[in-house]
N, CA, C and O of each residue as an XYZ file, in Angstrom:
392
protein
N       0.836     -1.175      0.000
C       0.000      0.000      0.000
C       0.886      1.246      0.000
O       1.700      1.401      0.911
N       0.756      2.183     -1.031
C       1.424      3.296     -1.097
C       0.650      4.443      0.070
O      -0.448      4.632     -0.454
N       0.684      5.141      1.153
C       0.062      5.335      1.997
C      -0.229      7.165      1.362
O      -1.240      7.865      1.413
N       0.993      7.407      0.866
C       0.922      8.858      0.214
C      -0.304      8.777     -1.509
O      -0.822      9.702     -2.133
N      -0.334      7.846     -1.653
C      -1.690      7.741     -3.254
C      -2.836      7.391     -2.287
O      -3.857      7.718     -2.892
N      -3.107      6.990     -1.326
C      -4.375      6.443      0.119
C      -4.961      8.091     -0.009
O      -6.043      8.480     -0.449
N      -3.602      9.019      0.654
C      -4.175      9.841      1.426
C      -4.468     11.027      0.722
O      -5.019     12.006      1.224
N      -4.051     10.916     -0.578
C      -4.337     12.130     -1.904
C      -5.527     11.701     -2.411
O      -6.248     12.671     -2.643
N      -6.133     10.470     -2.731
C      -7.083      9.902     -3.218
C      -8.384     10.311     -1.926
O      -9.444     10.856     -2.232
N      -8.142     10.054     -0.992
C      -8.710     10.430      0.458
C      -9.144     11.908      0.966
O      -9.986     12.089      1.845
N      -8.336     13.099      0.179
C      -8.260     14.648      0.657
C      -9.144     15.272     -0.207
O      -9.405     16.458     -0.005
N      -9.786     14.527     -1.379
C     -11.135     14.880     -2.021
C     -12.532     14.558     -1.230
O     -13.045     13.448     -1.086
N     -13.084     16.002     -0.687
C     -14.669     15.424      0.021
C     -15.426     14.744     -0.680
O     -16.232     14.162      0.046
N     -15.610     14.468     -2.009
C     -16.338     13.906     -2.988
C     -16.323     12.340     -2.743
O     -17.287     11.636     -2.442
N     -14.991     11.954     -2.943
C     -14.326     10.571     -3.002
C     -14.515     10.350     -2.193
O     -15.582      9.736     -2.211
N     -13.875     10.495     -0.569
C     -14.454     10.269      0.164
C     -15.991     10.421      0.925
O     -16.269     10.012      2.052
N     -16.804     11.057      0.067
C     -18.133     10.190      0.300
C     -18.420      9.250     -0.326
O     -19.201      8.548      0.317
N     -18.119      8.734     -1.570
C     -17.816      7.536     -2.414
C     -17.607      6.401     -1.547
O     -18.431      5.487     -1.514
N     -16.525      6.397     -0.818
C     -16.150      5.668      0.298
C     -16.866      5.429      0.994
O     -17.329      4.295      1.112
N     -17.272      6.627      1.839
C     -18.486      6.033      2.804
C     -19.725      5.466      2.279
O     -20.394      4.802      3.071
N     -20.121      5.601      1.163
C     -21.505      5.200      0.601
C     -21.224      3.636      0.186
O     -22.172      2.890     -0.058
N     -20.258      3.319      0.139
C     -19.914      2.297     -0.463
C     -19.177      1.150      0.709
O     -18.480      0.155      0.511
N     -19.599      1.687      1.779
C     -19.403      1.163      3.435
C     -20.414      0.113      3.148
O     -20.306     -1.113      3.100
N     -21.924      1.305      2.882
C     -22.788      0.241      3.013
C     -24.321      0.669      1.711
O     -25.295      1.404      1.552
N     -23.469     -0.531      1.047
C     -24.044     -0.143     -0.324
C     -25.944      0.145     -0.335
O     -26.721      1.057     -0.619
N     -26.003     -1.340      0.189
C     -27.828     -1.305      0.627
C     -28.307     -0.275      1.081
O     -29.425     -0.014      0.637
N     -27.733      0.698      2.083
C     -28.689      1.636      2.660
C     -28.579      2.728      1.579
O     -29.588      3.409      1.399
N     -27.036      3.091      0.531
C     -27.087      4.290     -0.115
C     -27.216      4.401     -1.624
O     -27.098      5.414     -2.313
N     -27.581      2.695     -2.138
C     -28.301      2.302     -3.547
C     -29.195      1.741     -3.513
O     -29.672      1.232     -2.499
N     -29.785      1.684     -4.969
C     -31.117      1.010     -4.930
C     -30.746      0.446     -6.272
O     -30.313      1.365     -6.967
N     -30.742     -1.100     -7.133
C     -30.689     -1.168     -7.955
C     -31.731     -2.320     -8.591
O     -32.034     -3.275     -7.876
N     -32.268     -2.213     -9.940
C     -33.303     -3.243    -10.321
C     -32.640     -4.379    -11.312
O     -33.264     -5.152    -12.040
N     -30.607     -4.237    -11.083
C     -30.164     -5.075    -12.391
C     -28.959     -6.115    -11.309
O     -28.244     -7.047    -11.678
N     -29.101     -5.538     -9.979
C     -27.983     -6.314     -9.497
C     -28.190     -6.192     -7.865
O     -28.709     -5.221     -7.315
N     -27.732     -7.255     -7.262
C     -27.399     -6.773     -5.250
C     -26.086     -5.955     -5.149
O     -24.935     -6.312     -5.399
N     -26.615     -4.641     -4.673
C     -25.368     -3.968     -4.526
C     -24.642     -4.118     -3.531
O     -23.597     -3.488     -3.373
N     -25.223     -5.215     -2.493
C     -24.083     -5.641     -1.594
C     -23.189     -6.831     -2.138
O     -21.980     -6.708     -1.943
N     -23.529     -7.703     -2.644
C     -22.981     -8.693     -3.479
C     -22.029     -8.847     -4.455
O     -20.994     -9.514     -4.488
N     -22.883     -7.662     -5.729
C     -22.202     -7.815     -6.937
C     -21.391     -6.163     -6.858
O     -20.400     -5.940     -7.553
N     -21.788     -5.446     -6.225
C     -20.737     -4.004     -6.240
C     -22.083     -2.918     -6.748
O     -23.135     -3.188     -7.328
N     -21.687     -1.985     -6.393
C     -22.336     -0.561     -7.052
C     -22.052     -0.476     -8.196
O     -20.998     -0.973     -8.593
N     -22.792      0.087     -8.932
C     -22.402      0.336    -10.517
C     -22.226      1.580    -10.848
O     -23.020      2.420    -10.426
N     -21.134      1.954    -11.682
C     -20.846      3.467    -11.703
C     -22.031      4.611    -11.888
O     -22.063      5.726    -11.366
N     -23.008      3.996    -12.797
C     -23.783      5.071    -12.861
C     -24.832      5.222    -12.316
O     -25.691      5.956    -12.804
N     -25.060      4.367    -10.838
C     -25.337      5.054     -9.863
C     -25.121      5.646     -8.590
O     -25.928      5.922     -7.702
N     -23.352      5.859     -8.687
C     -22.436      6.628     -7.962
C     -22.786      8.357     -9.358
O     -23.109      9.501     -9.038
N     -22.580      7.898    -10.515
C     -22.373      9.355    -11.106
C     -23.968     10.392    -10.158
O     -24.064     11.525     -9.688
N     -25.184      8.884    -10.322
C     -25.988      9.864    -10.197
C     -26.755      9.844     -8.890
O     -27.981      9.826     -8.780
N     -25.764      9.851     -7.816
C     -26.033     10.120     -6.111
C     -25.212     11.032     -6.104
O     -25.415     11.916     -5.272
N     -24.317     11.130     -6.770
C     -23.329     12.251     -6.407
C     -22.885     13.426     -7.281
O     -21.769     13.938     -7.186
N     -23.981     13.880     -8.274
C     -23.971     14.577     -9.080
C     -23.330     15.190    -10.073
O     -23.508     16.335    -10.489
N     -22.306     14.092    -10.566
C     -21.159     15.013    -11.161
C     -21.060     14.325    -12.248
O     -21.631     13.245    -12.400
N     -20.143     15.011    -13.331
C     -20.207     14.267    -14.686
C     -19.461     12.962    -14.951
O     -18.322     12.787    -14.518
N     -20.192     11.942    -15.753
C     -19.255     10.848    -15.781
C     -17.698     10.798    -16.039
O     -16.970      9.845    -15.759
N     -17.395     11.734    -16.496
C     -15.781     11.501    -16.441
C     -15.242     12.447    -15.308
O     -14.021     12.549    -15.190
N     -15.986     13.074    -14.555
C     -14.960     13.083    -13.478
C     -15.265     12.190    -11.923
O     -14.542     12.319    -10.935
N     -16.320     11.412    -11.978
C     -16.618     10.095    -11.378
C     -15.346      9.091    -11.808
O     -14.391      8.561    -11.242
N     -15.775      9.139    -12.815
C     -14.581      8.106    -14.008
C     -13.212      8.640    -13.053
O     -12.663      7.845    -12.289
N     -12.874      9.658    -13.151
C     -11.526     10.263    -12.645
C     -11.297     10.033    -11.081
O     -10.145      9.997    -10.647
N     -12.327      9.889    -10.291
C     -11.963      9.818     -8.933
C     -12.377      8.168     -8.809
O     -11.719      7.574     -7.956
N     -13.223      7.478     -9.433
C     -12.823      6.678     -9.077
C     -12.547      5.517     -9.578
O     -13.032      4.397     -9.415
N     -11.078      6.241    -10.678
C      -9.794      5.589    -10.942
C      -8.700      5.688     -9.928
O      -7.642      5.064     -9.851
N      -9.306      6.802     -9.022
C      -7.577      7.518     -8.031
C      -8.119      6.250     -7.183
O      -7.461      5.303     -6.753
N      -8.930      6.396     -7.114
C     -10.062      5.425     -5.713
C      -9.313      4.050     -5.503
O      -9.035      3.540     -4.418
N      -9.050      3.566     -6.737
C      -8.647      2.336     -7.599
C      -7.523      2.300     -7.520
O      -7.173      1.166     -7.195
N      -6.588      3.064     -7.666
C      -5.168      3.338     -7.844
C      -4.587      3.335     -6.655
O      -3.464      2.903     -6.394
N      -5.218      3.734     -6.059
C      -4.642      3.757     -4.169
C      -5.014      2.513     -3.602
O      -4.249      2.089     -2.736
N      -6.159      1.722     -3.926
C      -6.200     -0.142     -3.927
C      -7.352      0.613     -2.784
O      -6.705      0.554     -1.738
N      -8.633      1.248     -2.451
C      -9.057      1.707     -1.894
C     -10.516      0.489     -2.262
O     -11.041     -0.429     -1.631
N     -10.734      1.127     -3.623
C     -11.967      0.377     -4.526
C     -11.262     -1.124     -5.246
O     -10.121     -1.390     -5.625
N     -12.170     -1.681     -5.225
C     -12.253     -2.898     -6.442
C     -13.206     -2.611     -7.659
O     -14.427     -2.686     -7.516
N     -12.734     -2.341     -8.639
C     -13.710     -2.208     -9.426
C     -13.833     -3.774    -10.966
O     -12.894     -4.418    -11.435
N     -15.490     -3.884    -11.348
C     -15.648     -4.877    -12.244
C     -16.029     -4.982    -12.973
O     -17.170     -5.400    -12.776
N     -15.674     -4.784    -14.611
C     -16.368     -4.821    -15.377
C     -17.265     -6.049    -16.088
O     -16.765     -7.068    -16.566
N     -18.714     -5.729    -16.056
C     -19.377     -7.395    -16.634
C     -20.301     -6.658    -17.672
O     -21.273     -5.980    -17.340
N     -19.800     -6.912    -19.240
C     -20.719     -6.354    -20.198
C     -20.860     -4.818    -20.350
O     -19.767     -4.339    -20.653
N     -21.555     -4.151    -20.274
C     -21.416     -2.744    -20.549
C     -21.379     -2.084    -19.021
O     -20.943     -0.932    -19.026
N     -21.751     -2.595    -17.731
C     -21.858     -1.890    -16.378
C     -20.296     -2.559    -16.353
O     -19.630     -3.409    -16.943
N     -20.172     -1.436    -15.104
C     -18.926     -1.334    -13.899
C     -19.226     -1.174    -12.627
O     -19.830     -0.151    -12.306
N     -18.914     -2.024    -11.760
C     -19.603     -2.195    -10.595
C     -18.458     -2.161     -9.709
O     -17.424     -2.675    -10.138
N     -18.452     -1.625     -8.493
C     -17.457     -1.098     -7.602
C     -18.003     -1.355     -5.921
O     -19.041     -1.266     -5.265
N     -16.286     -1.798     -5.702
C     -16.710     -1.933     -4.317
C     -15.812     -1.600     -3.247
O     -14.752     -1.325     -3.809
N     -15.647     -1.459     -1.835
C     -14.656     -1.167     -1.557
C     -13.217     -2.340     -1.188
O     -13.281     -3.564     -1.300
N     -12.382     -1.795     -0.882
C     -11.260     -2.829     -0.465
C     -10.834     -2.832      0.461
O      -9.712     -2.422      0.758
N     -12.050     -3.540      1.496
C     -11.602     -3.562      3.195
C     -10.195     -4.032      3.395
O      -9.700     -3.499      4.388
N      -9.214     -5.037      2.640
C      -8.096     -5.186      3.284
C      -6.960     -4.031      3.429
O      -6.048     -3.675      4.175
N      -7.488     -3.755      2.465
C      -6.803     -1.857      1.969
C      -6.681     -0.857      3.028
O      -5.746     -0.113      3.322
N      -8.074     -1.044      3.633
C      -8.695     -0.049      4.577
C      -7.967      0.236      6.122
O      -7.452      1.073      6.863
N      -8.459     -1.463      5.915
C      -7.642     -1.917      7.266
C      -6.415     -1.770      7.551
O      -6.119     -1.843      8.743
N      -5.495     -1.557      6.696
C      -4.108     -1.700      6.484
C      -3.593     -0.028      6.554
O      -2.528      0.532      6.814
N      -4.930      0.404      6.185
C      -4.644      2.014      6.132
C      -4.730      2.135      7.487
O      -3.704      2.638      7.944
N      -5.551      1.872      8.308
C      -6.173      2.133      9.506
C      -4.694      1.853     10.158
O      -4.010      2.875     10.187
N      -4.035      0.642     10.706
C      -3.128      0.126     11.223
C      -1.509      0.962     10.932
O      -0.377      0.957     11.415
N      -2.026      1.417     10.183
C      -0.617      2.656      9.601
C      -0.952      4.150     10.087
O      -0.193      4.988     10.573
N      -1.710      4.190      9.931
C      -1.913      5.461     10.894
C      -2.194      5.551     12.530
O      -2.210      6.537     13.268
N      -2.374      4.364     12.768
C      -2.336      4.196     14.186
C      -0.875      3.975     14.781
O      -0.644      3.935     15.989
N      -0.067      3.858     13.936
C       1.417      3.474     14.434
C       2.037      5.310     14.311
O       2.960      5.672     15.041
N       1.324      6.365     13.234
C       1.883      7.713     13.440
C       2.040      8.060     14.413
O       2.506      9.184     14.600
């Protein structure tokens, strides 16, 4: 885990509500094509809880991804995203040693 790409990916309020919504998918999606606790959130209904244009969703959460924060999956034309508790955890345990 690069802890400096964690905490740049992390210093966006946006992304990090991404994060938290994606704690707990059931209470902050609703979907009629998939279980969003199961199979992941799908991007475009992160673009459209969180109001912003698909490519700069696209853009944060690639950083999201890049910092090993998200898992993301592509099946057919959706992308479905989830988070990466071992990631998290590992973040957590590193900042508790600061």
């Amino acid at each position: 885990m690069n802890i400096i790409a964690v905490l740049k990916a992390l210093s966006n309020e946006k992304r990090l509500k991404i994060l938290q919504w994606l704690k707990e998918p059931k209470k902050n999606f609703t979907s009629s094509h998939c279980d969003v606790e199961t199979d992941g959130v799908c991007v475009g209904l992160i673009e459209e809880k969180i109001g912003l244009s698909q490519s700069t969703v696209s853009q944060y959460l690639m950083l999201l991804q890049q910092a090993g924060l998200i898992n993301t999956e592509r099946r057919g034309q959706w992308t479905y995203c989830k988070r990466n508790e071992k990631t998290i955890k590992e973040l957590i345990k590193s900042l508790e040693m600061l």
